[in-house]
MDAnalysis code that builds the backbone (N, CA, C; Angstrom):
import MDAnalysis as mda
import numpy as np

u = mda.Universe.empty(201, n_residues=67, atom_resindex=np.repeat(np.arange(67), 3), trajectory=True)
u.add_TopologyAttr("name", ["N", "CA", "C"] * 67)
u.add_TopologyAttr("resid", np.arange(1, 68))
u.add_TopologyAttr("resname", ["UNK", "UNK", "UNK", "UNK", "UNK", "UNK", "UNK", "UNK", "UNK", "UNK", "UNK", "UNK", "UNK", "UNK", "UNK", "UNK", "UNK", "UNK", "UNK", "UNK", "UNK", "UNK", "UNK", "UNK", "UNK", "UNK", "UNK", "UNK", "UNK", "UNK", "UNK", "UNK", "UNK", "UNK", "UNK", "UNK", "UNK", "UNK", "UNK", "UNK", "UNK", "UNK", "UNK", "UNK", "UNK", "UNK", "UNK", "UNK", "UNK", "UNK", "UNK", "UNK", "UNK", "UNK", "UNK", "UNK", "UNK", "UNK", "UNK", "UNK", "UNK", "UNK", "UNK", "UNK", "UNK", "UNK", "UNK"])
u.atoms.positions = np.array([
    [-5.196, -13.607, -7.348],
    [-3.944, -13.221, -6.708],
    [-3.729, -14.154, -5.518],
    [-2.344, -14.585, -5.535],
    [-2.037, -15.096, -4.840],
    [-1.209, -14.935, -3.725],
    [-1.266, -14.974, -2.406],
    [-0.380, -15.036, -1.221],
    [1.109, -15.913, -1.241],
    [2.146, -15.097, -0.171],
    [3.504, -16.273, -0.356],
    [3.214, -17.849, -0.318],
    [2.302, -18.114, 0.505],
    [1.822, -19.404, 0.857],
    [0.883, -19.960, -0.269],
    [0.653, -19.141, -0.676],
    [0.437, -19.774, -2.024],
    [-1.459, -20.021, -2.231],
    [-2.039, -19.051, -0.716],
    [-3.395, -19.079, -0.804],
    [-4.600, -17.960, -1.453],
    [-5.494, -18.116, -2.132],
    [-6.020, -17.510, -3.020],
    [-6.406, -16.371, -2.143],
    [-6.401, -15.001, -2.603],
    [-6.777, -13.781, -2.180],
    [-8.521, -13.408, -2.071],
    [-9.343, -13.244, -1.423],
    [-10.309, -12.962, -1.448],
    [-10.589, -11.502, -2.142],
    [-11.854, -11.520, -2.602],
    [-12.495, -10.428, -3.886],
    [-11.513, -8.946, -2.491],
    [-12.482, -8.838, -1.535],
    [-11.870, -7.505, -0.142],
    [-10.524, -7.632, 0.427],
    [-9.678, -9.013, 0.090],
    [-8.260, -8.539, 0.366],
    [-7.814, -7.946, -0.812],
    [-7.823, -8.921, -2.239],
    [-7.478, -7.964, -3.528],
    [-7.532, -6.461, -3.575],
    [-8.792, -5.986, -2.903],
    [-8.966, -4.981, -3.046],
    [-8.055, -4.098, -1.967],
    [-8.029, -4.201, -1.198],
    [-7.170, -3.635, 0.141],
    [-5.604, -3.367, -0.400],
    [-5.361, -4.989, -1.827],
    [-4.391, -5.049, -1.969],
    [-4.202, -4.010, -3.026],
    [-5.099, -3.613, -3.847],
    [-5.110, -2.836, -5.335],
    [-4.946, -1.335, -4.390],
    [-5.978, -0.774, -3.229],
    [-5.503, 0.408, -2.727],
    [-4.158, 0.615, -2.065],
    [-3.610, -0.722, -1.851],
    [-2.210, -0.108, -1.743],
    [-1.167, 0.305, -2.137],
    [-1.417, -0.353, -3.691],
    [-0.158, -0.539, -4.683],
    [-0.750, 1.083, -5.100],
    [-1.744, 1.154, -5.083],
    [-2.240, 2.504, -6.110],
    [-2.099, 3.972, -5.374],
    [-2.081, 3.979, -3.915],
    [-1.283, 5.519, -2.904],
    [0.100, 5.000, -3.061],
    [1.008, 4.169, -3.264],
    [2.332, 4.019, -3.626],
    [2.058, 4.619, -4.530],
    [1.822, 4.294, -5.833],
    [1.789, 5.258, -7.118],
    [1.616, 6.480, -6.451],
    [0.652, 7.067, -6.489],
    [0.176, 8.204, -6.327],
    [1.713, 8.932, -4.803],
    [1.912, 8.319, -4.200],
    [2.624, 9.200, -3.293],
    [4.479, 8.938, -4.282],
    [4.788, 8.270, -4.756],
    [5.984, 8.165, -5.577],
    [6.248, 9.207, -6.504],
    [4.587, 9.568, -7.402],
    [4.582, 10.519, -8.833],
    [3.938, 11.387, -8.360],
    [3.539, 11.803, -7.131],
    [2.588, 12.728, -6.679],
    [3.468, 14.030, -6.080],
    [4.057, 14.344, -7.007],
    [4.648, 16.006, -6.726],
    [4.364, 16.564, -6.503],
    [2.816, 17.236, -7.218],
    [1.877, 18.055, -6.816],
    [0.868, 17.955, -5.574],
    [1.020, 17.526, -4.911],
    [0.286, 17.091, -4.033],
    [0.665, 17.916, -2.682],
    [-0.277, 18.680, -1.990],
    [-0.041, 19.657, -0.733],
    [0.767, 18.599, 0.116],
    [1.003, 19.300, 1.133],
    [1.864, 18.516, 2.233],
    [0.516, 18.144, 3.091],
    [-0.878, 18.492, 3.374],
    [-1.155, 17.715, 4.180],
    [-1.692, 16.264, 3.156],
    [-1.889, 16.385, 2.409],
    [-2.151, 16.044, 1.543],
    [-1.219, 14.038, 1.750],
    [0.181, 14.640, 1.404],
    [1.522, 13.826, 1.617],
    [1.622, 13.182, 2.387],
    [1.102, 13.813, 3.458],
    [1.460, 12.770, 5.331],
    [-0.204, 12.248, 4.863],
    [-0.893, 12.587, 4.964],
    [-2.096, 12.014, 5.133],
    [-2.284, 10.771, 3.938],
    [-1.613, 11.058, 3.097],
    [-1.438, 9.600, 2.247],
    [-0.494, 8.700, 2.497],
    [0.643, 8.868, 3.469],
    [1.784, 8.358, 3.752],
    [0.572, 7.507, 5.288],
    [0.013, 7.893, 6.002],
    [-0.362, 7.588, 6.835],
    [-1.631, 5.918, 6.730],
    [-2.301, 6.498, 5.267],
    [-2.802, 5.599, 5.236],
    [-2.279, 4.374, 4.736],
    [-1.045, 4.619, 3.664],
    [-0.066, 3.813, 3.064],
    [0.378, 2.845, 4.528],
    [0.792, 3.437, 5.532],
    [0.927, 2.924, 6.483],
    [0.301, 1.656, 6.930],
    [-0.892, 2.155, 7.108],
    [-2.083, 1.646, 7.855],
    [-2.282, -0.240, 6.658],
    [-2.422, 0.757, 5.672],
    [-2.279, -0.611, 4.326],
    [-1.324, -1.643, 4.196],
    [-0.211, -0.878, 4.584],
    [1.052, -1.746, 4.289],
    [0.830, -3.076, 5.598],
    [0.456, -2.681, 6.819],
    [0.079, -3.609, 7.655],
    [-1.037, -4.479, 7.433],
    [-1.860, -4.178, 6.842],
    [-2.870, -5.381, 5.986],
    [-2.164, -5.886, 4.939],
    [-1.113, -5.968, 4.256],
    [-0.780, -6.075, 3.080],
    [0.798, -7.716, 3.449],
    [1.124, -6.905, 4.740],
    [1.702, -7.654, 5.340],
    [1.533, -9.082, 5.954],
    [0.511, -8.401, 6.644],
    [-0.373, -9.463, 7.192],
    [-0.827, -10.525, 6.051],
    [-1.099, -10.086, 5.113],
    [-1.865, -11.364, 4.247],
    [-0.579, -12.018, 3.156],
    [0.291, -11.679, 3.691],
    [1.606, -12.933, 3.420],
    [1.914, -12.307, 2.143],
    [1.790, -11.089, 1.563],
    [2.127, -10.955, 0.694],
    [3.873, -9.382, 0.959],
    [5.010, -9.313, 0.127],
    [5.756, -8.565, 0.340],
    [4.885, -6.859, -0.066],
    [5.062, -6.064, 0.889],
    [4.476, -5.017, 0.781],
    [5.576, -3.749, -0.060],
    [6.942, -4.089, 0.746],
    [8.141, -3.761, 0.270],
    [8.108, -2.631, 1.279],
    [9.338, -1.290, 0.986],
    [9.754, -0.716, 1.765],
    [9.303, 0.164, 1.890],
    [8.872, 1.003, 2.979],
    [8.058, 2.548, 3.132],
    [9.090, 3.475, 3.415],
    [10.672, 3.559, 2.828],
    [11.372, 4.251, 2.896],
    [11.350, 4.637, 1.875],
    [11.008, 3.809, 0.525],
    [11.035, 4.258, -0.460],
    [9.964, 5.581, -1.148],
    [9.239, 5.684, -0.205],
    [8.223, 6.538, -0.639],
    [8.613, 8.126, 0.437],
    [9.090, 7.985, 1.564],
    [9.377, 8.803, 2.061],
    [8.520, 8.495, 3.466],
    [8.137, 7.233, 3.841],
    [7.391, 7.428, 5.186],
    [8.195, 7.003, 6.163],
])
């Protein structure tokens, strides 16, 4: 995987990058899911989306999920 700049992703950013795309899933299709449940995944989505950012890649919008 590659960055906008076009630089190769390390094995622990990939990964940082795979837990982020995957609480998007989970908070998008995650109906069932308690409310603390909701913020507390919205929170870390957060936290991700700023590593996700940071490594030059588009994270996209956290409106779309509800954060």
């Amino acid at each position: 995987m590659k960055n906008a700049m076009g630089v190769e992703l390390s094995d622990a950013e990939r990964t940082l990058v795979e837990c982020y795309h995957g609480l998007v899933r989970v908070l998008k299709d995650g109906t069932e899911l308690a409310p603390f449940e909701r913020r507390n995944g919205l929170k870390a989505v957060a936290a991700l989306w700023q590593v996700v950012n940071g490594l030059d890649l588009d994270p996209g919008n956290l409106y779309e999920i509800g954060a």
